[in-house]
Every structure is written in structure tokens, then in C-alpha cells.
C-alpha positions in Angstrom: 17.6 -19.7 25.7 17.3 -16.3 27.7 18.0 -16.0 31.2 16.2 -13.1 32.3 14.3 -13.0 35.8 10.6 -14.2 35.2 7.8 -11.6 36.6 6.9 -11.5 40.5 3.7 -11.3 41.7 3.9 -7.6 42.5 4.3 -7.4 38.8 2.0 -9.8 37.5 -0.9 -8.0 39.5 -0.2 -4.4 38.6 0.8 -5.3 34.8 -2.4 -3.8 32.9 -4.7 -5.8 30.9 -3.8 -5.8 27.0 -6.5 -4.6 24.6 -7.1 -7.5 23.2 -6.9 -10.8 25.3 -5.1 -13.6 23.6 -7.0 -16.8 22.7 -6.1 -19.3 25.7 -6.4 -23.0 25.0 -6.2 -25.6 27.9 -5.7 -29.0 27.7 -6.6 -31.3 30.7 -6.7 -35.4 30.4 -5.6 -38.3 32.7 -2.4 -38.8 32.8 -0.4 -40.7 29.8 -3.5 -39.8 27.6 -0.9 -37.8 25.3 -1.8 -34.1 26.5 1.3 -32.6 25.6 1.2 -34.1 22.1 -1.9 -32.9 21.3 -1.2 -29.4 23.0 2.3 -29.1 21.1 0.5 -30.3 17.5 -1.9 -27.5 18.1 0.3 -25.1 19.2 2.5 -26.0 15.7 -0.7 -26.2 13.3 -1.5 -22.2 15.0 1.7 -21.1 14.3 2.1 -22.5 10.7 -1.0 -20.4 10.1 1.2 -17.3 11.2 -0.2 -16.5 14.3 2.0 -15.8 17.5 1.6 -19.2 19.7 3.3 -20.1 22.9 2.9 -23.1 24.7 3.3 -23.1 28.3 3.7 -26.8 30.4 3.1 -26.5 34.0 3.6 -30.2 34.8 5.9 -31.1 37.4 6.8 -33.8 35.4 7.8 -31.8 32.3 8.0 -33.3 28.9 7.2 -30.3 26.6 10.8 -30.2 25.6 11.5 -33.8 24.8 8.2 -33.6 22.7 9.6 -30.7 20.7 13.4 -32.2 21.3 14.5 -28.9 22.9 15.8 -27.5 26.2 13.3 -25.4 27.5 13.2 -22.6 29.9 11.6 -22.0 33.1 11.6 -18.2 33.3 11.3 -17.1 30.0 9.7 -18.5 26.5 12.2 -19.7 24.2 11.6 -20.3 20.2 11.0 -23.3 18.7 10.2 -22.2 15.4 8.5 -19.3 13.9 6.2 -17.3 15.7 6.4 -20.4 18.2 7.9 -20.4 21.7 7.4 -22.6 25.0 7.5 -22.0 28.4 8.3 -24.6 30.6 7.0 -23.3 34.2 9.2 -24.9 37.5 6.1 -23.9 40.1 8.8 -24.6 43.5 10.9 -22.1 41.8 8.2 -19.3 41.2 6.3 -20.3 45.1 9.4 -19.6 46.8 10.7 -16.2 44.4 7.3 -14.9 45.0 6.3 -16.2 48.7 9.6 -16.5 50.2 8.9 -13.9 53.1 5.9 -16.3 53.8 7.7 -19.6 53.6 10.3 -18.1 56.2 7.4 -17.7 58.9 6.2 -20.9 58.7 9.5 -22.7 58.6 10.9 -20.8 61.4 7.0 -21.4 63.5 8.1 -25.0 63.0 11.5 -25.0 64.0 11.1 -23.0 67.5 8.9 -26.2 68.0 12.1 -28.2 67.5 11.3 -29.5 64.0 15.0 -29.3 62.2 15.6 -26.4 59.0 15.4 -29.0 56.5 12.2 -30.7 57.2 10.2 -27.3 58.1 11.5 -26.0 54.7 9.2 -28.9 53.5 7.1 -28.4 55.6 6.9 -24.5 54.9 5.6 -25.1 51.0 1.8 -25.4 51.3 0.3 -28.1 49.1 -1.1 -26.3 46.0 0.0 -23.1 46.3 2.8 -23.2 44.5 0.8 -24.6 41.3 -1.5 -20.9 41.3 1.5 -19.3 39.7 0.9 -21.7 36.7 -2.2 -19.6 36.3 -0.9 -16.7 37.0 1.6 -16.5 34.7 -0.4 -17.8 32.0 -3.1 -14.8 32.8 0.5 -13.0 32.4 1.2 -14.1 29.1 -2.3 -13.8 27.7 -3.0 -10.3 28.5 0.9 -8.8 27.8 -0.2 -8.5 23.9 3.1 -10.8 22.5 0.7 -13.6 21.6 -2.3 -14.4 19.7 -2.8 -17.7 21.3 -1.5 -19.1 24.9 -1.5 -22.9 25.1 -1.2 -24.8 28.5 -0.5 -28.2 28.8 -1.5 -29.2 32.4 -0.5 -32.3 34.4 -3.0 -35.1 35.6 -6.2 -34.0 35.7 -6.9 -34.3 39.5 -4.1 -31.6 40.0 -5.6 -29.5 37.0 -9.3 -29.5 38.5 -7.3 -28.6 42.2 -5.7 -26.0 40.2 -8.8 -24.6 38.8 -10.5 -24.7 41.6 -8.3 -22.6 43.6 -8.7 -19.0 42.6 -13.3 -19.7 43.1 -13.0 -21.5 46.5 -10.3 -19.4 47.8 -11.6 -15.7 46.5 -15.1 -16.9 46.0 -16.4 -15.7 49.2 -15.1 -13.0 51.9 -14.5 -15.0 55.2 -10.7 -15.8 54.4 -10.4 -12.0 53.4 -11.8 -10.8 56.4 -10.0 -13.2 58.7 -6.7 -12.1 56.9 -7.8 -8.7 57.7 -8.5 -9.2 61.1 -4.6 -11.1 61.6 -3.4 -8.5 60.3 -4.1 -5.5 62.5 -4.1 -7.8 65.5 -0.2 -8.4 64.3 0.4 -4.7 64.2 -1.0 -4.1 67.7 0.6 -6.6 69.3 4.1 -5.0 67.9 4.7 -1.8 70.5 3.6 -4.6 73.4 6.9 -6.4 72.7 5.4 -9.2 70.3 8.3 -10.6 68.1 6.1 -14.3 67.4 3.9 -12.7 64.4 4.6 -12.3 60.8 6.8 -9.3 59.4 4.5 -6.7 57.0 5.9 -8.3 53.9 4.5 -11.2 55.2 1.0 -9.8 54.6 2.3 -8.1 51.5 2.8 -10.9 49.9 -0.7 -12.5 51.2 -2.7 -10.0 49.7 -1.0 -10.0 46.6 -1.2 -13.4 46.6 -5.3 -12.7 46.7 -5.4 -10.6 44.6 -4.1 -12.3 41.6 -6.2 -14.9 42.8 -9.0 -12.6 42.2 -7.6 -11.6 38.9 -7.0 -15.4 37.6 -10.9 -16.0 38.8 -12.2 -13.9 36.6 -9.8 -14.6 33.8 -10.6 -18.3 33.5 -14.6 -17.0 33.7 -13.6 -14.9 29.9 -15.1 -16.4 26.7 -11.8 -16.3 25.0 -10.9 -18.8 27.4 -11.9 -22.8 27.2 -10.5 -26.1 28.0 -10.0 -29.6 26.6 -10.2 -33.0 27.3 -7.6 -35.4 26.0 -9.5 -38.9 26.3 -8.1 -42.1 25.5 -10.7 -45.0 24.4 -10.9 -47.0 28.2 -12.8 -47.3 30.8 -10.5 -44.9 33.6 -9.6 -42.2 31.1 -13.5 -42.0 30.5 -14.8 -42.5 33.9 -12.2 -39.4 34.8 -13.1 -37.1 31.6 -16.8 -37.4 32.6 -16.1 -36.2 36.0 -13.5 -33.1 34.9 -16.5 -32.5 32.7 -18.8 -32.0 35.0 -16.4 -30.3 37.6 -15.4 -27.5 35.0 -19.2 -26.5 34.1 -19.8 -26.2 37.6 -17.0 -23.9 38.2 -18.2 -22.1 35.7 -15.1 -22.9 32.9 -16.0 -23.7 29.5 -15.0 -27.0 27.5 -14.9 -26.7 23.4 -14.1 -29.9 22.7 -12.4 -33.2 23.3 -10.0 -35.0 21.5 -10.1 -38.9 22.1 -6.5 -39.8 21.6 -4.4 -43.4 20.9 -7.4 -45.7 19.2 -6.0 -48.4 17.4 -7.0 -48.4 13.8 -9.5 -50.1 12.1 -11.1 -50.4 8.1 -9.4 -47.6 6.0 -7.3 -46.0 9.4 -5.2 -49.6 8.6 -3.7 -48.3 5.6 -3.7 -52.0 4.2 -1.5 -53.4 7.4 -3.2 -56.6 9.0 -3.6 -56.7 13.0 -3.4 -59.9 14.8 -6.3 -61.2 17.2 -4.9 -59.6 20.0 -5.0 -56.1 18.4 -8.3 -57.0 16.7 -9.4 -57.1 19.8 -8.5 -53.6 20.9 -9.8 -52.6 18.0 -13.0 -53.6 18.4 -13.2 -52.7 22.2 -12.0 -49.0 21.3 -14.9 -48.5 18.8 -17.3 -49.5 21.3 -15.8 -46.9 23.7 -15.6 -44.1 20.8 -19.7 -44.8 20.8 -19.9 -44.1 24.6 -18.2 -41.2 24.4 -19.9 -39.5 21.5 -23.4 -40.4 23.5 -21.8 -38.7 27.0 -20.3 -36.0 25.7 -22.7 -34.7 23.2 -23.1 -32.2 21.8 -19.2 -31.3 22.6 -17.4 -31.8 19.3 -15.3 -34.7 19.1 -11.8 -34.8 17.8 -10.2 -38.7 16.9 -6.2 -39.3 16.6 -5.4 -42.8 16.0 -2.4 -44.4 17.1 0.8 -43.0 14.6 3.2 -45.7 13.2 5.8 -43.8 14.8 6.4 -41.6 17.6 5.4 -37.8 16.8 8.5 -35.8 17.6 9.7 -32.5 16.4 7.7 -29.7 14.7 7.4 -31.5 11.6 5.7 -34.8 12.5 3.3 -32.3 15.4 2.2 -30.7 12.4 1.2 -33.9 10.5 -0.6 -34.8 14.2 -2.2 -31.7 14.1 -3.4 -31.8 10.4 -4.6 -35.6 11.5 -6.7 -34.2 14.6 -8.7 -31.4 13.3 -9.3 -31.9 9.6 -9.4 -28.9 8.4 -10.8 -27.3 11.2 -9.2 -24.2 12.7 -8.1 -25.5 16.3 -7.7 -22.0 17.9 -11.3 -21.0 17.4 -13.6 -21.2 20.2 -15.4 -24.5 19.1 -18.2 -24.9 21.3 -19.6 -22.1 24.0 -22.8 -23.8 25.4 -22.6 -24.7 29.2 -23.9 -28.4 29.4 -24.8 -28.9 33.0 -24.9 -26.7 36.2 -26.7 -26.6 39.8 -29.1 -24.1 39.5 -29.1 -20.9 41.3 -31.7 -21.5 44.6 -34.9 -20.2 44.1 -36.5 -18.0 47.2 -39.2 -20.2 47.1 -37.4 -23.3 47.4 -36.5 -25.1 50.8 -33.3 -24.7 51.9 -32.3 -28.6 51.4 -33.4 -28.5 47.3 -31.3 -28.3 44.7 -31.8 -28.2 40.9 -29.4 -30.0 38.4 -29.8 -28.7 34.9 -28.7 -30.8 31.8 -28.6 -29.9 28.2 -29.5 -32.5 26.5 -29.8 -31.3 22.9 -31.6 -34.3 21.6 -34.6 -34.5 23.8 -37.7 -34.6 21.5 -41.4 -33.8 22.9 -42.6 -37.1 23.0 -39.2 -39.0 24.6 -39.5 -41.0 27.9 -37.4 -39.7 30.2 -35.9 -42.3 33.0 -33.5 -40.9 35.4 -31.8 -42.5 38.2 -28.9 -42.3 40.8 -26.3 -45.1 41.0 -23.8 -43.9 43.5 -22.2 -40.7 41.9 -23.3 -41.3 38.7 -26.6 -40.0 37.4 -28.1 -42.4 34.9 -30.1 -40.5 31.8 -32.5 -43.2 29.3 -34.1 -40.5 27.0 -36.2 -42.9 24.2 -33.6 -45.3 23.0 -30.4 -43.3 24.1 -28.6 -43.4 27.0 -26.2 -41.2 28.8 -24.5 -41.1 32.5 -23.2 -37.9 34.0 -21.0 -37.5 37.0 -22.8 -35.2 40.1 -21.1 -33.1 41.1 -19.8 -33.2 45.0 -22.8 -30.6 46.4 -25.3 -33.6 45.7 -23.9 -36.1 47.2 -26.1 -36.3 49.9 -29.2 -36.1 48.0 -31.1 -37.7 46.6 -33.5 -37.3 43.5 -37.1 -35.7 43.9 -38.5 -35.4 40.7 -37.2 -33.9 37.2 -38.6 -32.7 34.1 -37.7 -31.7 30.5 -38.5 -28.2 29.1 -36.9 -27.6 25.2 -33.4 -28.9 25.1 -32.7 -28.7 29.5 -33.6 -31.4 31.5 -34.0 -30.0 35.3 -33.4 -33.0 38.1 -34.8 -31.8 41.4 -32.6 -33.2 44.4 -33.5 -33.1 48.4 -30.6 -33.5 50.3 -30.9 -36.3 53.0 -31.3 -35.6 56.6 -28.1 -36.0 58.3 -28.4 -38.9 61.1 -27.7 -37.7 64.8 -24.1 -38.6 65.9 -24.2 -41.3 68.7 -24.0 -40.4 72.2 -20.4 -39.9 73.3 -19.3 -42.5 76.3 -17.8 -40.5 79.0 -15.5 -42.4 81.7 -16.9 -42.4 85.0 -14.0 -40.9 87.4 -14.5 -42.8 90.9 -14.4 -40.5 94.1 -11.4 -40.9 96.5 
């Protein structure tokens, strides 16, 4: 294990982009739906093919290293085997190497207002910007030429889609630039007028690098060489949540491949000649009904099936026999699928401002199909001739509801008018009495 410094932000943002960018692979999933076995078996079946893998985990909760049985380190990647290494990524640690001018501010604001050193320290770390430098240092990685294929294994998938989202709602418009702007230059006058409250210049510094690899990771995640999976597991939640990431990622414009649908108890030949009681019949039979709901919603994503292993897959040797299990054959570091499924429609000029459009590909739709379609809470309920299929709206529809859709080829478009807001009650005032 080397213990060299990892790279700053000053040096992640001025680093230039390789030639060639190398294949990046995420894989998202609820948590305990065996991500980082699936991540590691791919990362094992890529480098048994001789390409230059490494595997990067920026879980809090890491357990890249007990899947692999190693130590693991968190500044630099460290071999596993050949032409694999890992990385596993301590976020607290990078925040405060790389934001630690801006940590001090805000601690010390909150300690002049009598809050004691240790709790403004906590205080001081701002809640999901320390998991940006996940990104950016995989952005890092993928563009400094050493690999041919970057694979992150991401926590939960609530704090994966937060992650995602942060370089689009943070650099996706101008207002927080310009506002930064603005703070800044009001910092520097105030200066030769005595004022010692604002931030110091590296203060800023830091800021606008921050931004700008922001900026840089934004665009990096938008590449085609870029696309995540889902790890599902055959039950209601882990669907329910996969459905939603699914939806989430197309509408920030990130691409999903494929999705592998992970721990199914075995049935027919998958027994291998070993007889299940009733109580794991049962599983059985409930998981193969699931494994036809999730074919139906996530068509036409290809569809990846592990079944439970008779034994825990741990080391390179039984990840490669996962891995061989998974993709049959199939090359897992090709881009497997590059169609976007669903997205809210740019707003036509001639539209009124409260309508929006909600485009689904729906590969199967044939000319003559009736089409039903229906809301049910934050669901949106598709019957196309004797198939149906729910999808997850995203947040921006919320508060609309549907107008009228219509199919044209493979897209269905759903036409939503957002709701008129209700007038907020009048306020009760107190009545002050005179004298």
C-alpha cells in the first residue's frame, strides 16, 4: 500500500484531459442489494481480459476491501491482482485537505456566537459536500490515461442520486456564481474600512475551485463513455427505489446500460438437484413473479440475473466465477445500452407556461395498441394492449396533473398542466389595545 498524498483540487482542475477517456462504469442500488459484489466481479472479469481496471468505493461505509479480503487505501490505488487496483475514497478526509480554509470560516462564524470548537467543527462540514470529491477524483482517475476502465461502487442510492445531482443543480444555472461573485468583491472592499468578519482570499480560492470542478464533473458524467447501473434485488423496496433512480438519472441527463437483478433464490435447473423446503419455495416463487415486473418496467434496458451462490463470493477467484455467472458471455465493460428512456421535454414557445411534456420510450407500442394512462400518486400507470408498466415522475410534475398524451413510433408524449396553487389563508394579526 503506497502512502503518497492524493491530488488537491487545484490539481484535479488544472490536470488536462487524457486523449482517450477511460470507460467509467457506475453502479448504484439500495443498500444491501450486493453493489460491491457485483462492482468487484466486474472489475475482476475486465481485468482477466487484460485491460487496466480500478475500482474505486466511495461508501462511507466501505466494504470494497473485505469483499476482495484486502487493506485498502484511501489516497492512492493499491493492486489487487494484475492490472487490477482499488481505491477506497475517505470523503471527510479529502473535504477538509481540499476545503479546509473554508471549514475554518464557518467554524470560527459559529464559535464567536458562543457555539464550542468541537461542535462548530461539525458544524463547519456542509452536508454533501464532502461526497463531490468522490466524483471528482473519479473524473481524476478516468481522464489521467493509467486505466482502461474506472469502476465506482457508490453507497445507498439516495446518497448516489444526491451525489449526482450535485454538479447540474449547483453549476446548472448562474445565480450562485454571480452571487459568489458579488461576496466576493464586497469582501475585498470592506477590507481597507477595517473589516476583519469576512472570509480570507483562499477562502474564495477554494470556492471557485470548488465550482469549477463542479463544472468539469457536470459535463463528465453527460460523456457517452460514461453510464450507470442498477443493482436490484427481486422485492418490492429495492424495485420501488430502482424505478425511481431510473427515472431520476434520465432526467439528469445520465445514462443507465443495464441492470443487474441480484440475490434470487433458485428455481428448475438454477437448483443444481438441491430440494428447497416450503418456506424457500415460497421465495422462489414470489421472486419470479418480481423478475417479470422488472423485465416489463425496465424494458428495453438489458437485464442481468445472479442467483443466490452457495457460498459467500470472496477473493478474486470466486468474483470471477460471479462475474462469469452475471454476464454470460457478454463483455461487461461495453456500453450496453445508450437510448434515453424518459425525459421532460424541452418547453415549446408555443406552450403555456404551466405545460409540460413527459416523453416515454416505449419500444413495444404497435399502431393499433390502446393506450391507458393514469396518475396514482407519483406513479404514472402505462396499459399499452395487454402490457403494463408504471414509471416514477419525476419531482417537476408533481403538481400536475395529466392533460392528454399520445403515441408517435416508439415515444409516448404525456401532456401535464400543473395545478393552480391555492391562496395561502389570511394571516391573523393580534390586535394591540391602546393605553
Amino acid at each position: 500500500m503506497t502512502t503518497l498524498e492524493s491530488p488537491t483540487l487545484s490539481t484535479l482542475s488544472t490536470t488536462a484531459t487524457a486523449e482517450k477517456l477511460a470507460r467509467v462504469i457506475i453502479y448504484s442500488g439500495k443498500g444491501g442489494t450486493g453493489k460491491t459484489t457485483v462492482s468487484a466481479s466486474t472489475a475482476v472479469t475486465l481485468a482477466a481480459s487484460g485491460q487496466r481496471v480500478l475500482i474505486i468505493s466511495s461508501d462511507p461505509a466501505h466494504s470494497l476491501g473485505d469483499v476482495f479480503q484486502l487493506p485498502l487505501s484511501r489516497t492512492e490505488p493499491t493492486k489487487i491482482a494484475e492490472n487490477l487496483y482499488g481505491l477506497e475514497i475517505d470523503t471527510i478526509y479529502e473535504a477538509k485537505r481540499n476545503m479546509a480554509n473554508f471549514e475554518k470560516f464557518v467554524s470560527g462564524s459559529y464559535e464567536k456566537r458562543g457555539i464550542s470548537s468541537s461542535v462548530a467543527s461539525e458544524l463547519s462540514t456542509q452536508p454533501g459536500l464532502d461526497e463531490i470529491f468522490s466524483l471528482v477524483r473519479l473524473r481524476y482517475e478516468a481522464i489521467s490515461g493509467q486505466w482502461d476502465v474506472v469502476i465506482l461502487d457508490t453507497s445507498p442510492t439516495g446518497n448516489t442520486l444526491r451525489l449526482l445531482a450535485y454538479p447540474e443543480l449547483i453549476v446548472g444555472g448562474s445565480t450562485g456564481k454571480k452571487l459568489f461573485k458579488v461576496y466576493k468583491g464586497m469582501s475585498s472592499m470592506m477590507k481597507p474600512f477595517g473589516g476583519t468578519s469576512g472570509p480570507d482570499p483562499e477562502f474564495f480560492n477554494e470556492v471557485n475551485q470548488l465550482l469549477e470542478s463542479m463544472n468539469q464533473v457536470s459535463a463528465f458524467l453527460a460523456n457517452s463513455n460514461v453510464t450507470m447501473r442498477l443493482v436490484i434485488n427481486p422485492e418490492k423496496l429495492s424495485i420501488l427505489e430502482s424505478k425511481r433512480a431510473y427515472t431520476f438519472t434520465h432526467i439528469y441527463g445520465l445514462t443507465i446500460d443495464a441492470a443487474i437483478v441480484n440475490k434470487i433464490y433458485p428455481v428448475g435447473d438454477e437448483l443444481n438437484g438441491c430440494e428447497l423446503g416450503s418456506y424457500f419455495d415460497y421465495w422462489s416463487k414470489l421472486h419470479t413473479r418480481y423478475l417479470d415486473e422488472i423485465n416489463t418496467a425496465f424494458s428495453p434496458l438489458p437485464i442481468f440475473k445472479l442467483y443466490l451462490q452457495p457460498c459467500e463470493p470472496l477473493g478474486v477467484d470466486a468474483l470471477r466465477d460471479v462475474g462469469a455467472k452475471v454476464f454470460v458471455g457478454t463483455n461487461p465493460g461495453e456500453v450496453l445500452y445508450s437510448k434515453k428512456n424518459m425525459w421532460v421535454a424541452e418547453r415549446d414557445a408555443r406552450d403555456p407556461a404551466d405545460i409540460q411534456r413527459f416523453i416515454v420510450r416505449i419500444p413495444f407500442i404497435e399502431e393499433n395498441d390502446h393506450i391507458e394512462v393514469q396518475r396514482v400518486g407519483t406513479e404514472l400507470m402505462l396499459s399499452i394492449g395487454r402490457i403494463s408498466r408504471s414509471v416514477s415522475l419525476p419531482r417537476i410534475l408533481y403538481n400536475a396533473d395529466i392533460l392528454e398524451h399520445h403515441a408517435e413510433g416508439e415515444l409516448l408524449t404525456v401532456i401535464f398542466k400543473e395545478r393552480q396553487r391555492e391562496p395561502e389563508p389570511p394571516r391573523l394579526t393580534r390586535l394591540r389595545r391602546n393605553g
